[in-house]
Structures are given as C-alpha cells and as structure tokens.
Backbone as CSV, one residue per row, in Angstrom:
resi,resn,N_x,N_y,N_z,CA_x,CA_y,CA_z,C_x,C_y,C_z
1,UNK,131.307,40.005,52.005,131.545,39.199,53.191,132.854,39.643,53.822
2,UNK,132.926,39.665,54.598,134.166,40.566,55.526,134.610,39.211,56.447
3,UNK,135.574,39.017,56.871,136.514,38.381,57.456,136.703,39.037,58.888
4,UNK,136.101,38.298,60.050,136.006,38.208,61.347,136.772,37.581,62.153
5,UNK,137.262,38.010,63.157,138.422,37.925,64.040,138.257,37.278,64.860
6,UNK,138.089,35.323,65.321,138.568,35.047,66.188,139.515,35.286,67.790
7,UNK,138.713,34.748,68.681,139.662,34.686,69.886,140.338,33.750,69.755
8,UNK,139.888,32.172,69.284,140.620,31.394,69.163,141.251,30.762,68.148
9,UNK,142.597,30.340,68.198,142.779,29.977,66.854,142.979,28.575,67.007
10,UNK,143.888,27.942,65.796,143.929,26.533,65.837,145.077,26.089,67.022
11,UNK,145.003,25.009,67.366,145.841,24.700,68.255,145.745,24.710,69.289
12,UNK,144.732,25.582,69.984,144.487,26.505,71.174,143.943,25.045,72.079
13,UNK,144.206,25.007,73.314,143.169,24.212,73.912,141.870,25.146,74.799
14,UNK,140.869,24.506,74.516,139.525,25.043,74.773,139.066,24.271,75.850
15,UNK,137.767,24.699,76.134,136.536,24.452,76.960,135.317,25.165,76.462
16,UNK,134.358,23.783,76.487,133.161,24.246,75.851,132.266,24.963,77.275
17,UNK,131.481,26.142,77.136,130.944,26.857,78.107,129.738,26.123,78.320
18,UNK,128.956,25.747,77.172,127.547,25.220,77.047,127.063,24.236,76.033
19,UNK,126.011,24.229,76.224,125.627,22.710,75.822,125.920,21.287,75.955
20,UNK,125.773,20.100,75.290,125.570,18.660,75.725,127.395,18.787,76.578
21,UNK,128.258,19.136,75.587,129.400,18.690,75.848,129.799,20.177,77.283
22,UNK,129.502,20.687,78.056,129.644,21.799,79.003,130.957,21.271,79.407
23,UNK,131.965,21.921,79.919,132.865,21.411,80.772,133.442,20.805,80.029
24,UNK,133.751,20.550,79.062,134.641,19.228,78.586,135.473,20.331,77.851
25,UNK,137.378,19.558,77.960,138.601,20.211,77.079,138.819,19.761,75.687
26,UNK,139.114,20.421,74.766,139.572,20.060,73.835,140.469,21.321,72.969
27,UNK,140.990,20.007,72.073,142.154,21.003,71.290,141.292,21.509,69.590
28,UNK,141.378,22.563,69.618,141.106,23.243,68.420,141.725,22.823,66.989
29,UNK,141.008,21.904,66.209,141.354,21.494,64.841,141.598,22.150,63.704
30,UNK,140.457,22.997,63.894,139.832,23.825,62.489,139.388,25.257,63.145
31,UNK,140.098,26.292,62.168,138.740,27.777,62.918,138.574,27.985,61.885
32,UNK,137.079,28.240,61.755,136.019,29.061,60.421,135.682,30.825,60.614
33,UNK,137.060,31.606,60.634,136.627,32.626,61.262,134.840,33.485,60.204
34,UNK,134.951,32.750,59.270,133.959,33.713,58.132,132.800,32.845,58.782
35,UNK,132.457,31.701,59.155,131.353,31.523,59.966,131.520,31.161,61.045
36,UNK,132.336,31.591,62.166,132.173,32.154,62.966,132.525,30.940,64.322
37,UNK,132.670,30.007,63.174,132.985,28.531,64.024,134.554,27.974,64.457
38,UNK,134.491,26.932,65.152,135.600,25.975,65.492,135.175,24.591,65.606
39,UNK,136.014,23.879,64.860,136.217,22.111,65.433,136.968,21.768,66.691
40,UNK,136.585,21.634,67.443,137.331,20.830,68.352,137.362,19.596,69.014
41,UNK,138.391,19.203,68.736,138.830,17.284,68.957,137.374,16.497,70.130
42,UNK,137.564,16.178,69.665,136.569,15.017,71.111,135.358,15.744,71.465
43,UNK,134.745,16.959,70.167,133.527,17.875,71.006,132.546,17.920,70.208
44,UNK,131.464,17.586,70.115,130.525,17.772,69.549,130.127,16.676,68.431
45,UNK,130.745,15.142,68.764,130.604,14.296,67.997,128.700,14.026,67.450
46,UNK,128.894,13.647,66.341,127.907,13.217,65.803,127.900,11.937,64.829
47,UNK,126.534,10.865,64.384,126.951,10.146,64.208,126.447,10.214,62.474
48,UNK,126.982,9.749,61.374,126.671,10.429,59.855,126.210,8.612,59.418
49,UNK,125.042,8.821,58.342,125.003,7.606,57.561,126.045,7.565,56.215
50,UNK,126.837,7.454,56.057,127.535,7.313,54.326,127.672,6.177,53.293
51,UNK,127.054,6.797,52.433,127.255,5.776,51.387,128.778,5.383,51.083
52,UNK,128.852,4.179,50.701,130.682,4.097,49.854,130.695,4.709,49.063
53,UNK,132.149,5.565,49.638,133.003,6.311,48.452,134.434,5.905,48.287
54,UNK,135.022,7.693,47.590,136.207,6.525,47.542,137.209,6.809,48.946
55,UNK,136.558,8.021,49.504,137.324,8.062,50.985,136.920,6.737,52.059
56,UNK,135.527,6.699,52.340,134.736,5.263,53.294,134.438,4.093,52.193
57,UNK,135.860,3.407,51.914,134.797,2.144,50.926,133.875,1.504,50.912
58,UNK,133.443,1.453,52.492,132.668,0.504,52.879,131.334,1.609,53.288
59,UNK,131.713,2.635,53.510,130.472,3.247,54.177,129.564,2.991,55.480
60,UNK,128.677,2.998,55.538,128.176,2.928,56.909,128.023,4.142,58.208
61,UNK,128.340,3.630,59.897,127.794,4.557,60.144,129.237,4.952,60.876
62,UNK,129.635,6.445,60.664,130.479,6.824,60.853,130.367,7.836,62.135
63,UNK,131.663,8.260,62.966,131.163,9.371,63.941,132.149,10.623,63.405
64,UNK,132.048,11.663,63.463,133.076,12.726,63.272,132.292,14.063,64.243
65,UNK,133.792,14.563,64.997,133.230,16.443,65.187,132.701,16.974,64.155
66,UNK,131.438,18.060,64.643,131.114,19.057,64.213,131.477,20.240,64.319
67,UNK,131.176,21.420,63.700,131.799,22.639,64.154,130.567,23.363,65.291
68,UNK,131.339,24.384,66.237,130.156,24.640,67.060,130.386,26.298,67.351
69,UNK,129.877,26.732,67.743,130.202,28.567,67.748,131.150,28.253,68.455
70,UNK,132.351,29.663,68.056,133.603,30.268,68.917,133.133,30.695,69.719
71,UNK,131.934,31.075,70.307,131.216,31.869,70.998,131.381,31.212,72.607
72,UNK,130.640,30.125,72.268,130.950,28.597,73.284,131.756,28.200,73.734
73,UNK,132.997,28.636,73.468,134.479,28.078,73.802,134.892,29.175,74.435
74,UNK,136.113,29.005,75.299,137.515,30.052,75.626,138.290,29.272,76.310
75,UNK,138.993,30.088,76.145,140.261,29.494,75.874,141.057,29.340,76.985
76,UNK,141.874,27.670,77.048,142.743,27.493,78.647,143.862,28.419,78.536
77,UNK,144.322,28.821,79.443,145.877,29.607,79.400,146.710,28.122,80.141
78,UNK,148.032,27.867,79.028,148.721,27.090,79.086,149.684,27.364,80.472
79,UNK,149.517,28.780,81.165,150.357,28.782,82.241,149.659,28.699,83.645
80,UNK,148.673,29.332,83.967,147.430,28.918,84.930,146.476,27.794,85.272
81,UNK,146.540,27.333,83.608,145.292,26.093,83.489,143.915,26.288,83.933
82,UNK,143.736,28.096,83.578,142.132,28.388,84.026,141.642,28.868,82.416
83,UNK,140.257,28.635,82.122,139.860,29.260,81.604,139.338,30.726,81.245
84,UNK,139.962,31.467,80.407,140.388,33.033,80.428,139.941,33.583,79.554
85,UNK,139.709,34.682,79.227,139.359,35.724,78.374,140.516,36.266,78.007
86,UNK,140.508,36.986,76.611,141.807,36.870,75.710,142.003,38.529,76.271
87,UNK,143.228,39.019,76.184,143.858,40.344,75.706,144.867,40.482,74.913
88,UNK,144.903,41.565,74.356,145.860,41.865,73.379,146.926,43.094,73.879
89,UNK,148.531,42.570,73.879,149.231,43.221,74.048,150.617,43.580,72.725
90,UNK,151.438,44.585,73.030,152.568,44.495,72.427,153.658,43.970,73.008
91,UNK,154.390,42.668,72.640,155.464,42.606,73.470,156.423,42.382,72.123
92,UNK,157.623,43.405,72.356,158.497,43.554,71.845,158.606,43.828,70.315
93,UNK,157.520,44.757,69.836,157.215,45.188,68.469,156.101,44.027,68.045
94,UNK,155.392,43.177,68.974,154.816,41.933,68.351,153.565,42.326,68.902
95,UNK,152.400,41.852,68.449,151.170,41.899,68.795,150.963,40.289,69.365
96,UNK,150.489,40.350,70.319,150.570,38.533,71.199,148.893,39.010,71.897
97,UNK,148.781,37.689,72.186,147.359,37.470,73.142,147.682,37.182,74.462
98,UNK,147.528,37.897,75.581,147.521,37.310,76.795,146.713,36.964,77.338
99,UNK,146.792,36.450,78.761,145.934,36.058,79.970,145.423,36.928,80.763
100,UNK,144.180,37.068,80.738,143.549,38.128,81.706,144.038,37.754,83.528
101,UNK,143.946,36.245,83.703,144.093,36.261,84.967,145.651,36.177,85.481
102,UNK,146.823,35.766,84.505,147.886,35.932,85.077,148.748,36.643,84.241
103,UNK,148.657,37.173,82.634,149.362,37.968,82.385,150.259,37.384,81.324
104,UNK,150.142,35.606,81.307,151.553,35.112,80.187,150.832,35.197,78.995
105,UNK,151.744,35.364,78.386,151.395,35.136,76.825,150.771,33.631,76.659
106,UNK,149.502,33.626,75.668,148.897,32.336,75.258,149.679,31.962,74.120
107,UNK,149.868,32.933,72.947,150.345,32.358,71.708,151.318,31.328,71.815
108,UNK,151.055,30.123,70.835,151.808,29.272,70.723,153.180,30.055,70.006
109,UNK,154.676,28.903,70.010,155.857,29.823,69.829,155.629,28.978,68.081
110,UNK,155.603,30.076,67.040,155.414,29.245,65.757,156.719,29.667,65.155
C-alpha cells in the first residue's frame, strides 16, 4: 500500500464541488491520504443508531460527518476567497502550495 498525496490537508477550508452538500464551505478535520478521503466540519452529516457505550451512555440517534472523496473538494485560497487549484512552488528553500488564481501562498504558518 503506498501513501498518496493529498491537495488538501487538515485545516484547509474547502468547498464541496458535488453532491447533496454542492456549494457548501467547510473546514477540513481529518485527511485519509491512504483512502483517499477528508472529513469536513458541517459536510456530509449522517444520522447513526448506537447502542450505549462507554463514549454515548445513553445511546440513541446520533448525527456525525462522514468522510467523502478529496476528489470533491478544493480548496478556498485564504487571500482571494475563490476556490482554486493547488500549485507547488519554492519559496525560500521551502516547498509551499500556492494559488493558481492570485499567486499567495495557501499554507497555513505552523
């Protein structure tokens, strides 16, 4: 199994391209780059039956995100506020992701 490279990572704010949730923003929770997925906040809710455990004592019917293809998503640029397609540059001995339509760096400052 080989380890696959995300466009998006965690943190990122998104937009789903397709399906129920189309158009709608959210922030990136979780990336599954080995299947190929992302969680993102407020997207793709579903609703689960659970028995009590010791996380839901009570159990019942719960809602939580699902994961949905990276495929489906891309990613906002925090300086345009459009949805963009990623590039990869060097700035200053660093490998960073930019903005196709204006050029700033996306990476968050970690």
């Amino acid at each position: 199994m080989s380890l696959v490279k995300l466009h998006v990572k965690k943190g990122d704010t998104v937009v789903v391209l397709s399906g129920k949730d189309k158009g709608k923003q959210g922030k990136v929770i979780t990336s599954m780059p080995s299947a190929g997925k992302v969680i993102v906040e407020g997207i793709n809710k579903v609703k689960r039956h659970t028995k009590p455990n010791l996380k839901v004592p009570n159990g019942g019917i719960i809602t939580k995100e699902m994961p949905l293809p990276a495929c489906k998503v891309q990613v906002v640029c925090p300086a345009c506020n459009k949805p963009t397609r990623i590039a990869h540059k060097q700035v200053a001995g660093k490998n960073v992701r930019v903005c196709k339509h204006c050029g700033e760096v996306v990476d968050s400052a970690k």
